[in-house]
N, C-alpha and C positions, 0 to 999 in steps of 0.2 A: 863574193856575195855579201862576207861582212861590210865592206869598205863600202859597196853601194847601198846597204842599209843605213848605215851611217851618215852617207851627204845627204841623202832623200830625209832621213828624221833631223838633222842637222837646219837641213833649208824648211821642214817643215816648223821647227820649234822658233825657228829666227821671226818667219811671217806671223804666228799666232803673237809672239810678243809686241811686232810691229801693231798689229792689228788689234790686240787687246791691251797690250801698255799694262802688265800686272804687278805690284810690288814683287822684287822678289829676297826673298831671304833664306841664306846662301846658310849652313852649316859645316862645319869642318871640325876635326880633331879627331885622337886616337883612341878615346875613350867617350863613355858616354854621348855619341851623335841621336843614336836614335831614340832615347828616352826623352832629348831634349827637343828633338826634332817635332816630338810627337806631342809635348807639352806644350812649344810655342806654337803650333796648328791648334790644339784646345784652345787655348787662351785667346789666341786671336782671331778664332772662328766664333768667339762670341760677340763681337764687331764689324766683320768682315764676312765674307762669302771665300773661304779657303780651301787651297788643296795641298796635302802633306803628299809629298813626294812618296812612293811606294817601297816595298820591298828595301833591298839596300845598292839600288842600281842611282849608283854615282859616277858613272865613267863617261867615255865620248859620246856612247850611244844608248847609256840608259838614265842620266839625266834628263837630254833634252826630248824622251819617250815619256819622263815623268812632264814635261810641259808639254806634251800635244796628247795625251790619255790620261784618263782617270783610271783604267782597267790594269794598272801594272801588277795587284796584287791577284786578279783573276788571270792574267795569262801566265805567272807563277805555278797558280792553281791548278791550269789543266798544261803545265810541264812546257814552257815553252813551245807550245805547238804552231806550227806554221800556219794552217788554217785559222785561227785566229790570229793570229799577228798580222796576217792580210786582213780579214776584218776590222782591227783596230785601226787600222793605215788608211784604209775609207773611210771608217768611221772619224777618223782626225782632218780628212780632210773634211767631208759633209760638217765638222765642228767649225770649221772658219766661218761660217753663213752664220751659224747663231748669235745669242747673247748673253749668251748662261754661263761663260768664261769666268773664274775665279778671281777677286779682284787682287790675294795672295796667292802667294807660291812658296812652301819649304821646303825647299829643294838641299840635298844631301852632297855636298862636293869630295868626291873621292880622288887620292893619291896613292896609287901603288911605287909609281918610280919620279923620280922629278922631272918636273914641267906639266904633271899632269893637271892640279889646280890653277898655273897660271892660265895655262890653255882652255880651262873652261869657265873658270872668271873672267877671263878676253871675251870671250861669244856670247856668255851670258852672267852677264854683269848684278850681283846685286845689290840690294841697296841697303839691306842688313847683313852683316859678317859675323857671326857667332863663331865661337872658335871655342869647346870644350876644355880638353886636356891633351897635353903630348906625354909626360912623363919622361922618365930617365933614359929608358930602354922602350920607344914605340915598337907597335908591329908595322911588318915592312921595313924594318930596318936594314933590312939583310939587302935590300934595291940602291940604299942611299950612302952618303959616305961616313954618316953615325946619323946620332940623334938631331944634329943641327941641323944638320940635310934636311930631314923629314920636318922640325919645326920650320925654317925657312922656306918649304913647300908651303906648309900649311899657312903660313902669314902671306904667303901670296893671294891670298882671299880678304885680307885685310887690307893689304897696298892695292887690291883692285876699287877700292869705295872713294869715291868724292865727295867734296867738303859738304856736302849736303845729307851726305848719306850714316850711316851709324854701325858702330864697334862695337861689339857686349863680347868682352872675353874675361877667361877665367884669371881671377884674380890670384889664386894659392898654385897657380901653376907658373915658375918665373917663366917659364919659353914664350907663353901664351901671352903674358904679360907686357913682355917687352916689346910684343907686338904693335904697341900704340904709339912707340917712334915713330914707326913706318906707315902711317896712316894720315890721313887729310880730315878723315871721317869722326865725327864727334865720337867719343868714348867712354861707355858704360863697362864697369866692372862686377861681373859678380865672385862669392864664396865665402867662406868659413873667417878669413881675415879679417883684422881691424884694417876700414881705411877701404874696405869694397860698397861700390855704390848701392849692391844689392847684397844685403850680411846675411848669413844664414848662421843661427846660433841655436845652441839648447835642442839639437836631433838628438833625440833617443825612441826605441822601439816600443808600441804601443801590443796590450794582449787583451785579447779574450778569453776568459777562462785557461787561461795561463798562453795559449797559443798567440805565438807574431801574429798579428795582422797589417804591419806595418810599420809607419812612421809620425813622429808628431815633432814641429819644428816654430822654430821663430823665424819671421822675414824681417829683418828690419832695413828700411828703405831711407839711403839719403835724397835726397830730391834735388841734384845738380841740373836736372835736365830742363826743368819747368820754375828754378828760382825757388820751390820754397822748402818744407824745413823735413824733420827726422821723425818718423814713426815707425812702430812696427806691428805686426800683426800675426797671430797664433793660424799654422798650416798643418792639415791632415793629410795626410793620404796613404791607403791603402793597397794590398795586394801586394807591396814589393816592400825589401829593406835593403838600408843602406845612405851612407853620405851620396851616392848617386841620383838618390830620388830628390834629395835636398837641392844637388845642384842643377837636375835637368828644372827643376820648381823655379832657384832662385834665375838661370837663363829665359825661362821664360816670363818670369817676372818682369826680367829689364825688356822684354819685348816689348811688352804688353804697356810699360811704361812709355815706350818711344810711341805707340798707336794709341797713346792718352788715355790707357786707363789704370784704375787705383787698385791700392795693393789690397783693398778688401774684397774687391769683383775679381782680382784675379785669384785670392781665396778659393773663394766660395767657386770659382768656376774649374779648380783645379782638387777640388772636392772628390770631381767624377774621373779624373786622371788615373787610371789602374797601370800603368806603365806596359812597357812592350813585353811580350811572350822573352825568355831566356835571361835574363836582366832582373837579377836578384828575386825573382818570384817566387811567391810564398805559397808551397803545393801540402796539401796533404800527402800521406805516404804511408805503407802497410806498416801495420803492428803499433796506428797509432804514429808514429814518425811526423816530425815535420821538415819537408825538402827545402830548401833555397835552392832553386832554379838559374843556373846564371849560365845555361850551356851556350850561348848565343856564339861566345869567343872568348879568344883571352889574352891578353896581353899581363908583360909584370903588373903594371899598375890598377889595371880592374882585378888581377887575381888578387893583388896586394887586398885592394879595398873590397874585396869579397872575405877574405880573412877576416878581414880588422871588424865586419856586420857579423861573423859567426863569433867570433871571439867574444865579442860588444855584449850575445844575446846571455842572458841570464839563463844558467842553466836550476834544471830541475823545479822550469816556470811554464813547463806543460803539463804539468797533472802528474809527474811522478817523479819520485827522488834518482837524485843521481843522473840526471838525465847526459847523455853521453853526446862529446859533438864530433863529428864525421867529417872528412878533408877528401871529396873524392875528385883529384885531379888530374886533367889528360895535360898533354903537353902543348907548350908554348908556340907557337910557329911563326917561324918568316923572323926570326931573331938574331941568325947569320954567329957573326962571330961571339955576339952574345949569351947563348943560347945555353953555354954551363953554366953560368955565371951567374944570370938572370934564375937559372931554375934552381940552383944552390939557394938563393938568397928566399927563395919564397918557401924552400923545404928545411931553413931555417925559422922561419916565421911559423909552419903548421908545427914544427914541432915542438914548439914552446908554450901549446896549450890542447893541440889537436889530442883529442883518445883513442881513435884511430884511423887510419891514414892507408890511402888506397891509391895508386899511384897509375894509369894508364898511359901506356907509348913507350919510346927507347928515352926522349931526354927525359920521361920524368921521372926514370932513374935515380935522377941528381937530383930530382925532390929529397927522392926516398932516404939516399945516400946521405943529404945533410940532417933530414929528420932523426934519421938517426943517431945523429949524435946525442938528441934530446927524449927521445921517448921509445917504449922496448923494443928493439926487433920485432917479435911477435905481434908487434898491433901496427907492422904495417904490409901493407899486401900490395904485389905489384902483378900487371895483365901486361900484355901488349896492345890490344885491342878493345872496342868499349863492346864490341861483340863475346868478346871470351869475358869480362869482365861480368855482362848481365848474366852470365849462366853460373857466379859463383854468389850475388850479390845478396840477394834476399837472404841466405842464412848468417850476413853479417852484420845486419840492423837488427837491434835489440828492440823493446817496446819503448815508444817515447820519445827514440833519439832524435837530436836536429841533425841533417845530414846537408852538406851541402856540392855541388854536384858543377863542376866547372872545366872548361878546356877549348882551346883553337876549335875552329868548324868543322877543320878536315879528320878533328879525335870524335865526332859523331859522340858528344857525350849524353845526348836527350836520347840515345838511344838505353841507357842508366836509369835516367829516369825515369823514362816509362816501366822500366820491367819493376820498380820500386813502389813507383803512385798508386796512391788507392782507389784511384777513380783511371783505368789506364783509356777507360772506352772514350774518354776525354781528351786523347791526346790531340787531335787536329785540331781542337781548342784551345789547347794546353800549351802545345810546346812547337818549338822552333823546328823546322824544314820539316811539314809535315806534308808538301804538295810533292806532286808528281815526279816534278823534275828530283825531286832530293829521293824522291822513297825509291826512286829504279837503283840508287845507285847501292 
């Protein structure tokens, strides 16, 4: 049944592209896809008539279901249900007769084992290749033969573009970087480097009466693509913190620059950019608390750069002295042989500033274990579960703390947050896997 779902959404995604002919731009990487995913959809929905790919179905058959429906994030909703998924499949076909077709496409390229990027940049080809971050230690690691493996998946999104077509990959990341041997395609660079087309300099957290709200940064833009010269321009955005908001901002930047527009409309248009649900999100929380939200997933490198925005935050800049910073993290997955190694290194990091430290699952253990070396026994607490976890949680936030709340999908760590937030009747607003299909399980 799968298999014949699959050629039928396959042969249906092929005809809509023959038929509507829509830009498409393709995303990839191990970190930050869908903040940036969600950023170049803003930016270049203020030019175009755009659809951002849904949920985070990037595979055979939940790609090419992101190019023949719009509905991917309501059939989420009501739990994958078979009944509508046949109405959508009518509904996609009755869509070939229209005109109302998207004239973009941000479609999310997913790699679990290799070959799976080349195989769907072969069927659907795009004409922008973004490519985020790989890091030292990706996830899915444990499918490939190291890190190289899964960076040379991911550059096969890149060797899929011709000469007419365009590159914006991550500049501070070497994997990602050296990706532009391998291309035909004009190449834009962004990040924090000297020497990136699209600079991101001077992020730091912005407050309101002492609480995050976010981020304030500089864009500064060399202009390789259009001949002329260097400026830069002051960027807000709110709701989330972190160097990730910077870069999914400066990726769409250079989007926005390839479909000709300037870096002060793509400002003011990324003004309204709240970022995705799980991704460093900035929640209220009981006793006065402020959460960072980052349960979406976790790999070394976002958990790295989830530290580094807790660390970053000025304590005792929410309204009360002493303010305490909180490390609650679930374990790392799909790491393979990695998997001590990678969780030692990060339970070195919390413990060299963390106050106290909460450790969920069997690897992150080896959080605890290296934290240990830096900070007391006693402030740090280990569960197995994020279910036994919420039933100890609440009496270990003090008034005020920053607490931040992170871990793999399969450590259910938004179920933490909620039993913490102060607004919980908020959660299907709020927080990640809050449809059908996630709450049965």
């Amino acid at each position: 049944m799968y298999k014949l779902s699959q050629i039928i959404v396959e042969i249906l995604a092929k005809i809509y592209l023959w038929r509507f002919d829509p830009k498409i731009i393709g995303v990839t990487g191990n970190v930050g896809k869908t903040s940036a995913k969600e950023a170049i959809g803003l930016v270049v929905s203020k030019i175009k008539k755009v659809r951002v790919g849904g949920g985070n179905l990037n595979n055979e058959i939940g790609l090419p279901f992101n190019i023949i429906s719009d509905s991917v994030d309501e059939y989420y909703e009501k739990g994958g249900s078979l009944i509508f998924g046949i109405k959508s499949f009518f509904k996609a076909i009755l869509g070939l007769l229209g005109s109302n077709y998207p004239e973009v496409l941000v479609l999310e390229y997913g790699a679990d084992r290799p070959g799976d990027i080349k195989k769907l940049s072969k069927k659907y080809k795009p004409h922008v290749g973004v490519v985020t971050a790989v890091g030292e230690v990706p996830v899915h690691v444990e499918f490939f033969s190291g890190p190289e493996g899964v960076a040379r998946e991911k550059g096969r999104l890149i060797e899929a573009l011709s000469i007419s077509d365009f590159a914006v990959l991550n500049f501070d990341d070497l994997a990602v970087l050296e990706m532009k041997e391998k291309t035909k395609a004009k190449t834009l660079t962004y990040g924090f480097g000297e020497g990136a087309t699209v600079r991101i300099s001077n992020l730091e957290p912005w407050t309101e009466s002492g609480i995050p709200e976010g981020v304030n940064f500089k864009m500064n833009y060399n202009d390789t693509l259009h001949g002329g010269g260097q400026g830069f321009v002051p960027f807000k955005l709110s709701g989330s913190l972190g160097k990730s908001q910077g870069y999914a901002a400066a990726a769409a930047a250079a989007v926005g620059s390839i479909f000709g527009m300037n870096l002060v409309d793509i400002s003011e248009t990324l003004s309204e950019y709240q970022g995705p649900k799980g991704r460093l999100k900035i929640l209220k929380g009981i006793k006065n608390s402020t959460i960072i939200d980052d349960t979406y997933n976790a790999s070394p490198l976002s958990t790295h750069l989830a530290l580094e925005t807790l660390r970053d935050l000025p304590a005792g800049e929410v309204g009360l002295p002493g303010t305490r910073k909180i490390a609650m993290l679930g374990d790392m997955l799909e790491l393979g042989k990695y998997t001590i190694q990678a969780h030692q290194e990060i339970g070195n990091m919390a413990g060299s500033f963390i106050d106290l430290l909460v450790c969920v699952g069997s690897r992150a253990k080896f959080i605890a274990d290296s934290a240990f070396n830096q900070m007391p026994k006693e402030n740090i607490y280990r569960f197995d579960t994020s279910d036994e976890t919420k039933l100890k949680v609440n009496e270990l936030i003090n008034e005020g703390d920053l607490v931040l709340v992170k871990g793999s999908q399969g450590m259910r760590m938004e179920k933490i947050v909620e039993e913490i937030m102060a607004e919980p009747d908020k959660k299907k607003e709020l927080l990640v896997r809050q449809s059908a299909k996630w709450l049965k399980r």
